[in-house]
DSSP file (Angstrom, degrees, kcal/mol; ACC not computed):
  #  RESIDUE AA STRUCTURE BP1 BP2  ACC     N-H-->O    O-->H-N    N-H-->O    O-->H-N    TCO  KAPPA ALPHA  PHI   PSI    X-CA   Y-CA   Z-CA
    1    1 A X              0   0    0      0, 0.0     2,-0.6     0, 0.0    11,-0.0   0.000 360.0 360.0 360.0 126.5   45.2  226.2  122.4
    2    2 A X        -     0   0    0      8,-0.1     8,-1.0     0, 0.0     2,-0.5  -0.779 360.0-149.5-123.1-179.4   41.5  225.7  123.0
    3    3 A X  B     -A    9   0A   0     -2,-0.6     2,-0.2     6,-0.1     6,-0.2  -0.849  17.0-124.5-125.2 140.1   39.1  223.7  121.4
    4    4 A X    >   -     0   0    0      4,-1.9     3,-4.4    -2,-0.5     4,-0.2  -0.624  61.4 -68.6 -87.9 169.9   35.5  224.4  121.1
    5    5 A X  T 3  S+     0   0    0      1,-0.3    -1,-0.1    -2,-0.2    -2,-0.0   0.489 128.8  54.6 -31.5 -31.2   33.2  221.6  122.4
    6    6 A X  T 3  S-     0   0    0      2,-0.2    -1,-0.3     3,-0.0     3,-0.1   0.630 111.6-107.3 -89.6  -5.9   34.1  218.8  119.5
    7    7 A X  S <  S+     0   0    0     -3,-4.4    -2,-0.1     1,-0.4     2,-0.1   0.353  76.8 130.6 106.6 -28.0   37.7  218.8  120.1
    8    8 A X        -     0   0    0     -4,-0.2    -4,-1.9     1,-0.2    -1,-0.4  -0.504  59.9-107.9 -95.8 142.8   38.8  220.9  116.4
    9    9 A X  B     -A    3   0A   0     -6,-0.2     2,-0.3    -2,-0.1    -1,-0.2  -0.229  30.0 -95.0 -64.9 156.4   41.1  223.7  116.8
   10   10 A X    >>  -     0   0    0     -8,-1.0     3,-3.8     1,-0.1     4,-2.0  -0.768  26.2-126.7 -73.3 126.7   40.3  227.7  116.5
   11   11 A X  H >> S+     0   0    0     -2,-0.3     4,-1.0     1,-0.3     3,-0.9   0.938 116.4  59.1 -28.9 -65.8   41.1  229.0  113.2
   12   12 A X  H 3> S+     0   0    0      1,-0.2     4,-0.6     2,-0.2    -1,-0.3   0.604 101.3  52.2 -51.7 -16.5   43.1  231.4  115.8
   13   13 A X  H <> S+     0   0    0     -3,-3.8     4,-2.2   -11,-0.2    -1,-0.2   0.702 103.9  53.0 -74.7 -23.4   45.1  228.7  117.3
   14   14 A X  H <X S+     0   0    0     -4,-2.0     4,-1.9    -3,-0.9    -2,-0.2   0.679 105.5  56.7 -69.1 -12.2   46.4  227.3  114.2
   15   15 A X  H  X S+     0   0    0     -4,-1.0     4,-3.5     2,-0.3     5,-0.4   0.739 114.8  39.9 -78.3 -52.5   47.6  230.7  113.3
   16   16 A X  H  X S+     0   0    0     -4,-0.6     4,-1.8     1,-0.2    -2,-0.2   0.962 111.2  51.5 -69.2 -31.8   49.5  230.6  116.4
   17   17 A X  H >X S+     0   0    0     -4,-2.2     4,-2.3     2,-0.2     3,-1.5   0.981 117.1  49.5 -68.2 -73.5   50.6  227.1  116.3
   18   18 A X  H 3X S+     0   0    0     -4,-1.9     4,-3.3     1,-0.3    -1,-0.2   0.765 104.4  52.3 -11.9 -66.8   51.7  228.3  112.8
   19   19 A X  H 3X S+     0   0    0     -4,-3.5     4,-2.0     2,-0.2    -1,-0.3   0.738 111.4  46.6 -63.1 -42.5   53.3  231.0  113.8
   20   20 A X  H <X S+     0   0    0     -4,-1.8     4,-1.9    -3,-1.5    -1,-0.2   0.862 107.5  53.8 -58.0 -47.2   55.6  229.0  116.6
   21   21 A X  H  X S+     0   0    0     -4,-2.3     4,-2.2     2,-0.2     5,-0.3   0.999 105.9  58.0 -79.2 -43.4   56.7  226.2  114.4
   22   22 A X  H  X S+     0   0    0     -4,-3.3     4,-1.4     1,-0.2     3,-0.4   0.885 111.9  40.3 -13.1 -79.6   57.9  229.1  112.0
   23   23 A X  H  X S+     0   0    0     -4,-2.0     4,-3.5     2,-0.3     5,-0.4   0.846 113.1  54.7 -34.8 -35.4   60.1  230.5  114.8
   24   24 A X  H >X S+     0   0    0     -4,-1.9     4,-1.8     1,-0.3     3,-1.4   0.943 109.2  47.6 -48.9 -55.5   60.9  226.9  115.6
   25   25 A X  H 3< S+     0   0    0     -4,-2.2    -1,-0.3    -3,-0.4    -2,-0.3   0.347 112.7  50.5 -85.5 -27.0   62.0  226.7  112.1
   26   26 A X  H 3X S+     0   0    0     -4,-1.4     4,-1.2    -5,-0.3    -1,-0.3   0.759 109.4  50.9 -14.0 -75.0   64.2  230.1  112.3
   27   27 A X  H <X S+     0   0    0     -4,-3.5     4,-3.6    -3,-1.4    -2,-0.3   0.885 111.0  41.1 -71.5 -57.4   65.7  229.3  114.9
   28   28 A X  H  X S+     0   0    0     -4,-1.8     4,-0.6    -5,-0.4    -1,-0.2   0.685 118.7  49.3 -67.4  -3.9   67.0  225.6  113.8
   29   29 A X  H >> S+     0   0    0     -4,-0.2     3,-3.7     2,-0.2     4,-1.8   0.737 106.9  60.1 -94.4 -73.6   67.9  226.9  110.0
   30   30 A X  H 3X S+     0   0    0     -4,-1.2     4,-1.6     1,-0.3     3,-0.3   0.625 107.6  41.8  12.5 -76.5   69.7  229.7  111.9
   31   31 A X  H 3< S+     0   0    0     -4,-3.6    -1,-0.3     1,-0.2    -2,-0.2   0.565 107.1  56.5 -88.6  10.7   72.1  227.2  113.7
   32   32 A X  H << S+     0   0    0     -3,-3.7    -1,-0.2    -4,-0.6    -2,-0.2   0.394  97.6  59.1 -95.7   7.8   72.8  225.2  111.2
   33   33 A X  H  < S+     0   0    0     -4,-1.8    -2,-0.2    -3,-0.3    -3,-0.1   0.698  96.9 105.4 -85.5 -27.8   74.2  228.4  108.8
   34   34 A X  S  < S-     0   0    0     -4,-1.6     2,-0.2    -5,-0.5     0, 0.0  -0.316  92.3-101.7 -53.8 140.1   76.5  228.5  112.0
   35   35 A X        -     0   0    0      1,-0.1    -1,-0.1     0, 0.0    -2,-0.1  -0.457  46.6-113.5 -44.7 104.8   80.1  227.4  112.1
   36   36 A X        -     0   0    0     -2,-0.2     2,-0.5     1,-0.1    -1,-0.1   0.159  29.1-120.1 -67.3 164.4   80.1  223.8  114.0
   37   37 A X        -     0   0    0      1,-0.0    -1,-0.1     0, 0.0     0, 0.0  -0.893  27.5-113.7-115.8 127.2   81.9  223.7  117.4
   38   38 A X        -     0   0    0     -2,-0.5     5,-0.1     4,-0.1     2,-0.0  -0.259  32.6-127.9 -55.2 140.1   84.8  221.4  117.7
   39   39 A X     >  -     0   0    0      1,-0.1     4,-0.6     4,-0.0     5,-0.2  -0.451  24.3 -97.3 -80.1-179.4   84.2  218.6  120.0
   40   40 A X  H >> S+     0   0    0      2,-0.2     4,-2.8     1,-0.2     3,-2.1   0.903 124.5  55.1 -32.7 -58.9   86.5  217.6  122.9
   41   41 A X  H >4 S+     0   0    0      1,-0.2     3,-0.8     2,-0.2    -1,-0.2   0.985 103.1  47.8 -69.8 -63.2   87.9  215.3  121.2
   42   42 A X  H 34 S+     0   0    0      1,-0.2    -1,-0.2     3,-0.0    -2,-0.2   0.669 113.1  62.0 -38.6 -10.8   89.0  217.5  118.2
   43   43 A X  H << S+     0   0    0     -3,-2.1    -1,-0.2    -4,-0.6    -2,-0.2   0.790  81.3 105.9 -60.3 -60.7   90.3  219.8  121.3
   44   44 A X  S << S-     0   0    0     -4,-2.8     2,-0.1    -3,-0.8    -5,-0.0   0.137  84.7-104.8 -28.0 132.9   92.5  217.4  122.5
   45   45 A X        -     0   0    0      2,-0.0    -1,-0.1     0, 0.0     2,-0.1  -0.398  35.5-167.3 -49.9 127.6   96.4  217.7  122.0
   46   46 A X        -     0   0    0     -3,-0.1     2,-0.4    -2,-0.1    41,-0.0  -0.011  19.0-129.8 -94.6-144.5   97.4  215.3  119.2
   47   47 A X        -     0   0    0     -2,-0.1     2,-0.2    39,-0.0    39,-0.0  -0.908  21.7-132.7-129.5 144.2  101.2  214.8  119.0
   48   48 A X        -     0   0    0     -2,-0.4     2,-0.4     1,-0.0     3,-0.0  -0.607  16.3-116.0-100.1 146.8  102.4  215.3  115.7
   49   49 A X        -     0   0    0     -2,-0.2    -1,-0.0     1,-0.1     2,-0.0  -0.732  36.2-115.6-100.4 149.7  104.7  212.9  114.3
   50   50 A X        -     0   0    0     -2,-0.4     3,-0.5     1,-0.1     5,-0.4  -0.278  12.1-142.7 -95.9 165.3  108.0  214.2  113.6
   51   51 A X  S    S+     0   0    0      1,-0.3    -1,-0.1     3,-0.1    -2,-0.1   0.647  97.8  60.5-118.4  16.0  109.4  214.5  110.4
   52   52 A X  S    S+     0   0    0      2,-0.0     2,-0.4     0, 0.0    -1,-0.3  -0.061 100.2  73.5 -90.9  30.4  112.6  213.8  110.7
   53   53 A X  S    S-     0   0    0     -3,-0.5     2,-1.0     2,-0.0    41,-0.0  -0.785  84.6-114.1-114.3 149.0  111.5  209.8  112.2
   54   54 A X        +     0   0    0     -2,-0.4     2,-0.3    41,-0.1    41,-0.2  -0.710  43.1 177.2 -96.9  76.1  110.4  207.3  110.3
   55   55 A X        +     0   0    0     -2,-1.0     2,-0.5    -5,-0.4    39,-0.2  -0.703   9.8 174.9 -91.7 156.9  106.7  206.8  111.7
   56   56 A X  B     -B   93   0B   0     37,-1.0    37,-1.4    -2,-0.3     2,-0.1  -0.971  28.6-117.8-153.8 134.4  104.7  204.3  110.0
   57   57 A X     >  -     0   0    0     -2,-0.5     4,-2.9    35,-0.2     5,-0.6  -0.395  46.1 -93.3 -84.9 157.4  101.5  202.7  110.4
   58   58 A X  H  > S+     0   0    0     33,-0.5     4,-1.6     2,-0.2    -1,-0.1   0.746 126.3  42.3 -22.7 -53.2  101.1  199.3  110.9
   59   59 A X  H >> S+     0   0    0      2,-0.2     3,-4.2     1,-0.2     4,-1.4   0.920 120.5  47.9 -81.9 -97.6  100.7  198.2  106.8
   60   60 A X  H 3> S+     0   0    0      1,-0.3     4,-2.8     2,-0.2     5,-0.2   0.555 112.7  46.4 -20.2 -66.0  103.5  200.7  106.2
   61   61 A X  H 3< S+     0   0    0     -4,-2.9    -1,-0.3     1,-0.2    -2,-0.2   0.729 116.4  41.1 -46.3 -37.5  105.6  199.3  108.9
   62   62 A X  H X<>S+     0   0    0     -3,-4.2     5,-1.7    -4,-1.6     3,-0.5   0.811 114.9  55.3 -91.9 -31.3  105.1  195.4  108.0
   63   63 A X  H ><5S+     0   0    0     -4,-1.4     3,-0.8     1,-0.2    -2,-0.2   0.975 111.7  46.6 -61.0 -42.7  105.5  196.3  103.6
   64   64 A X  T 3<5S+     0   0    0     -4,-2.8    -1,-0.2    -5,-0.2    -2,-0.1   0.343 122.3  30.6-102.4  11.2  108.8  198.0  104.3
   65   65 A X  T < 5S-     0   0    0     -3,-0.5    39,-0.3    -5,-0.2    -1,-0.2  -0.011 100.7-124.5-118.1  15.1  110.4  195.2  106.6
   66   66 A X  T < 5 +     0   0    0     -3,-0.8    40,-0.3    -4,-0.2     2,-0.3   0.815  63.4 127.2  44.0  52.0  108.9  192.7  105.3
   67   67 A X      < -     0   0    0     -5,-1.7    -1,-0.1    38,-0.2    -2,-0.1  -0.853  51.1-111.7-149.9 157.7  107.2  191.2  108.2
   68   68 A X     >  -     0   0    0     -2,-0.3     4,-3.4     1,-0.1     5,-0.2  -0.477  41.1-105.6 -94.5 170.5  103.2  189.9  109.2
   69   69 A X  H  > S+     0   0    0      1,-0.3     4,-1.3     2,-0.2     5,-0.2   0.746 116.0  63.6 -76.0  -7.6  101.8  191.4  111.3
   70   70 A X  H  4 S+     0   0    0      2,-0.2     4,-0.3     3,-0.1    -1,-0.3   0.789 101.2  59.0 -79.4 -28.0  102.0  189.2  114.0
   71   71 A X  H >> S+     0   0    0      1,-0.2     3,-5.6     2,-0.2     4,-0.8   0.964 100.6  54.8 -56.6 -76.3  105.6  189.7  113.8
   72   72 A X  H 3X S+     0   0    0     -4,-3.4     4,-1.5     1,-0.3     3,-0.4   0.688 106.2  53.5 -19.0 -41.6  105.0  193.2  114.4
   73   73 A X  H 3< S+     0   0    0     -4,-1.3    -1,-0.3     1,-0.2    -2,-0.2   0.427 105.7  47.9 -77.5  -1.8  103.1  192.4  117.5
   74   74 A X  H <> S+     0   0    0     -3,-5.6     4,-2.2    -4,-0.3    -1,-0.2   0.535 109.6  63.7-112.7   1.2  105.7  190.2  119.2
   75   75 A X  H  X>S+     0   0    0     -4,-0.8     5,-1.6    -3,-0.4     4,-1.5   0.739 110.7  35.8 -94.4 -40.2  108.2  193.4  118.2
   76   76 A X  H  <5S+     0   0    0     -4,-1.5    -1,-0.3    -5,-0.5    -2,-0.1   0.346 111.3  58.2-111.0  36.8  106.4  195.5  120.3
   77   77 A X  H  45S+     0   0    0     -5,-0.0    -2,-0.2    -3,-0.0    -1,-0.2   0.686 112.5  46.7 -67.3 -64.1  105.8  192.8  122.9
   78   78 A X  H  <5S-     0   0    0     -4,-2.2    -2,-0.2     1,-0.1    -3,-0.2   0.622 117.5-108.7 -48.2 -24.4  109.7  192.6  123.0
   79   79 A X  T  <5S+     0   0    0     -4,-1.5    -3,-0.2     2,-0.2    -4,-0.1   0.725  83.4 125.8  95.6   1.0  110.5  196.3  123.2
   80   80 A X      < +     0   0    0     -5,-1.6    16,-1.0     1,-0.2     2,-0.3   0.944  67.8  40.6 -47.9 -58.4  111.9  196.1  119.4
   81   81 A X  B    S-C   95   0C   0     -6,-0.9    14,-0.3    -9,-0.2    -1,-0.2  -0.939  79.0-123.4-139.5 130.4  109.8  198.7  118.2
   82   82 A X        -     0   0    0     12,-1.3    12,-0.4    -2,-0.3     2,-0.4  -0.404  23.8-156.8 -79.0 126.5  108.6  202.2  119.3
   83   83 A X        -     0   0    0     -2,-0.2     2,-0.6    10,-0.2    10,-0.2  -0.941   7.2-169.5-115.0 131.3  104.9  202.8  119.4
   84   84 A X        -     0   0    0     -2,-0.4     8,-2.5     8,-0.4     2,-0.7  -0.948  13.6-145.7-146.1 116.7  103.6  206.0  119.2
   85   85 A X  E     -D   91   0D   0     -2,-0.6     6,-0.3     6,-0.2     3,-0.1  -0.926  16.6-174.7-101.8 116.9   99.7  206.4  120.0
   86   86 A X  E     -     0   0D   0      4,-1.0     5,-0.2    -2,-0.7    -1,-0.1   0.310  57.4 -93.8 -32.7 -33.9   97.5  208.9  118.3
   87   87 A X  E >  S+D   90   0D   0      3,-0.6     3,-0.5     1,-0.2     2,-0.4   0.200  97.2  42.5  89.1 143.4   94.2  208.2  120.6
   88   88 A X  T 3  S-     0   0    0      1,-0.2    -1,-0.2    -2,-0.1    -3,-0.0  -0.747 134.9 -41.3 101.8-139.1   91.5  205.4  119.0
   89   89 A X  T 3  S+     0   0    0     -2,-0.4     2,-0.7    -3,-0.1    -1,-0.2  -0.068 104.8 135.6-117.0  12.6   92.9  202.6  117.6
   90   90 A X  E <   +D   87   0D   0     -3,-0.5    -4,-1.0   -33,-0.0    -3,-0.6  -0.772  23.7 168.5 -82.5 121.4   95.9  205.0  115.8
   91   91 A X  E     -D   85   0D   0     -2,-0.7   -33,-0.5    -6,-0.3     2,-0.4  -0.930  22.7-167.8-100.2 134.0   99.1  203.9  116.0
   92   92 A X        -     0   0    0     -8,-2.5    -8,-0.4    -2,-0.3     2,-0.3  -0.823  21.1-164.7-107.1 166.1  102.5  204.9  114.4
   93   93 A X  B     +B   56   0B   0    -37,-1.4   -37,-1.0    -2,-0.4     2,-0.3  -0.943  12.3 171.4-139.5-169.3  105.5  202.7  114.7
   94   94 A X        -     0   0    0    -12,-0.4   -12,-1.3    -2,-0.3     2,-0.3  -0.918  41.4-100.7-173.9 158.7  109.4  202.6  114.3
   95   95 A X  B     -C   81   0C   0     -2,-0.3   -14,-0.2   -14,-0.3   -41,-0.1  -0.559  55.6-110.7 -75.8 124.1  112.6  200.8  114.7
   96   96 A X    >   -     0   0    0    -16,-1.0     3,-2.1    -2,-0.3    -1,-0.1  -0.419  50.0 -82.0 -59.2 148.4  114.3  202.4  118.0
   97   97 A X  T 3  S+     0   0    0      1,-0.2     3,-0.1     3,-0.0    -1,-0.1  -0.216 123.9  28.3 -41.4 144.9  117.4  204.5  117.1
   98   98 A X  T 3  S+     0   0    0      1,-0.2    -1,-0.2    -3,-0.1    -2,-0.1   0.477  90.3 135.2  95.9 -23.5  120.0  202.1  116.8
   99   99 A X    <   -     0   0    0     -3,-2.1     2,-1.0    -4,-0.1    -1,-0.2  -0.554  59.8-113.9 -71.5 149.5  118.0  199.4  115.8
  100  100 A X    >   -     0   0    0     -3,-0.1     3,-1.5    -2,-0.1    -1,-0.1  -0.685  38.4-136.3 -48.6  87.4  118.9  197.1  113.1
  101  101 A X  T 3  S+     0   0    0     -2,-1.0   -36,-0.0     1,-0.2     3,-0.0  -0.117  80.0  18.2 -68.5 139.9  116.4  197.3  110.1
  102  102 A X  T 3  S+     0   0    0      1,-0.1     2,-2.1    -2,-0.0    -1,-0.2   0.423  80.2 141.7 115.3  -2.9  115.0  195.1  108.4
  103  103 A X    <   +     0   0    0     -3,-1.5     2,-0.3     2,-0.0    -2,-0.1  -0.139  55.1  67.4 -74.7  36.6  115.8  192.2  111.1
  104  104 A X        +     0   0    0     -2,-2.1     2,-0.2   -39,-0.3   -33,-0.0  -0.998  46.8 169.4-156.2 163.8  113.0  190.5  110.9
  105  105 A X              0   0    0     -2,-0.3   -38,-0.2   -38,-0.0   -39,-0.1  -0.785 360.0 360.0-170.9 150.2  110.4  188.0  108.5
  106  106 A X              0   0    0    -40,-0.3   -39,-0.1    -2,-0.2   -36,-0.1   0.153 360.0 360.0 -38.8 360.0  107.4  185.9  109.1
């Protein structure tokens, strides 16, 4: 761009400067009509919980044994109960085969 002696653009650079942020402006509507790119993480293997088990999330797990959660946490401290991690802070749980259910309350 030049500038005549005070510093204010040429009529002809604002045309061009125009003419750029258009393109800019092309280009960015352009990639957002595109189809987003999974990230890594949404790459990642998940493991799918089967659906012959009984997986349960934490609230699931404690309604239907009746039990706090802190019980729940000394269950899988002990080796009681099978934990099955998702990635995050996701969890499933279960009673090992074998297990007695229900064996437990606050």
């Amino acid at each position: 761009m030049s500038a005549m002696g005070s510093g204010h653009l040429v009529p002809a650079d604002l045309a061009d400067l125009f003419e750029q942020s258009a393109e800019i402006n092309r280009r960015i509507a352009e990639r957002l009509r595109q189809k987003p790119r999974p990230t890594p993480a949404a790459d990642a293997v998940v493991p799918r919980v089967p659906e012959d088990t009984a997986w349960m999330t934490a609230n699931e797990f404690c309604r239907h044994f009746k039990i706090a959660r802190s019980t729940l946490q000394r269950f899988k401290e002990d080796g009681r109960v099978e934990v099955m991690n998702l990635g995050g802070s996701t969890r499933r749980y279960r009673v090992f085969p074998g297990t007695a259910k229900g064996s437990g309350g606050s």
